[in-house]
C-alpha positions in Angstrom: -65.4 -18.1 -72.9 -62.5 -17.4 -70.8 -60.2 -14.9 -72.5 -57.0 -15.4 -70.4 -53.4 -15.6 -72.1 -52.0 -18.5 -72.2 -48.6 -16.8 -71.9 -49.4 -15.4 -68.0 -48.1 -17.0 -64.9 -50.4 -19.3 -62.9 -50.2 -21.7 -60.6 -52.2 -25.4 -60.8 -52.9 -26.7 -57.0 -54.9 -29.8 -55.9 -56.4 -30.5 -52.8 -54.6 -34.0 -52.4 -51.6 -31.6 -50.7 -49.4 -32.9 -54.0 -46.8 -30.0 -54.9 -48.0 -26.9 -56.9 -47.4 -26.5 -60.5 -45.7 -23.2 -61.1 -45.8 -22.1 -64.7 -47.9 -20.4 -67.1 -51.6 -20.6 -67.8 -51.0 -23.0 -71.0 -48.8 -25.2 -69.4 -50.8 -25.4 -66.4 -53.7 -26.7 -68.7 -51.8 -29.1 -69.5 -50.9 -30.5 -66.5 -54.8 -30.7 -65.8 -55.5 -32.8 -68.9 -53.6 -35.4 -67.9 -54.5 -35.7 -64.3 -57.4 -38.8 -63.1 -61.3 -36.9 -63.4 -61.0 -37.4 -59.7 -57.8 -35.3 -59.2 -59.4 -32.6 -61.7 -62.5 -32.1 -59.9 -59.8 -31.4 -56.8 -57.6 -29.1 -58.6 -57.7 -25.1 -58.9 -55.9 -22.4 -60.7 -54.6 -19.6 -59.5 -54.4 -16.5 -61.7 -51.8 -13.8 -61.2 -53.9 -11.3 -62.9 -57.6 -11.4 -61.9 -60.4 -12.5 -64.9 -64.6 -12.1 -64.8 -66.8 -14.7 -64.4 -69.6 -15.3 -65.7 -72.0 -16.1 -62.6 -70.3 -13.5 -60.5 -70.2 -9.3 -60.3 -66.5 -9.0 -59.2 -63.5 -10.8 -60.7 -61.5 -13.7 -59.2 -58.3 -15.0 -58.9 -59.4 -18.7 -58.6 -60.4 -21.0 -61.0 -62.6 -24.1 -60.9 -62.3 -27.3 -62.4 -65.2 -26.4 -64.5 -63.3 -23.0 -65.7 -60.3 -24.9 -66.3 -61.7 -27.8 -68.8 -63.5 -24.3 -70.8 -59.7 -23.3 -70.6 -58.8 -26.7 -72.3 -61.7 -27.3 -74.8 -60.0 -23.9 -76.2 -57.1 -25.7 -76.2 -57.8 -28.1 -78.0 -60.0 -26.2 -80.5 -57.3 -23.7 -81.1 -55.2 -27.3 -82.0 -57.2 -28.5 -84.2 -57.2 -25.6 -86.1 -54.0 -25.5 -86.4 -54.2 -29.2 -88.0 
């Protein structure tokens, strides 16, 4: 699982040229849950601080839209924990 805090700055992009979301990792998360399945599989997040991944040697600054809904199924789990 992806152990980045939700408290660090990040940036959600899409490829449909719409404006960036600016914010932190959390609230970028967000934004993703809520956008079309075809405007998710377009969208990216870009890190400010560099995290592994799993299929790769080196760590990245980009995330997929794969990486991201891990990012949100924490999300929610941590939520319904909470409840």
């Amino acid at each position: 699982m992806l152990e980045i805090p939700w408290d660090q700055p990040a940036t959600l992009i899409d490829l449909d040229g719409k404006p960036p979301s600016i914010s932190t990792v959390h609230e970028c998360v967000r934004h993703f849950a809520i956008l079309t399945p075809a405007a998710q599989q377009k969208a990216r997040m870009l890190l400010t601080r560099p995290t592994f991944r799993a299929d790769r040697k080196s760590r990245t600054w980009l995330l997929n839209p794969d990486e991201i809904e891990i990012l949100l199924a924490r999300m929610q789990a941590e939520r319904s924990t909470m409840n």
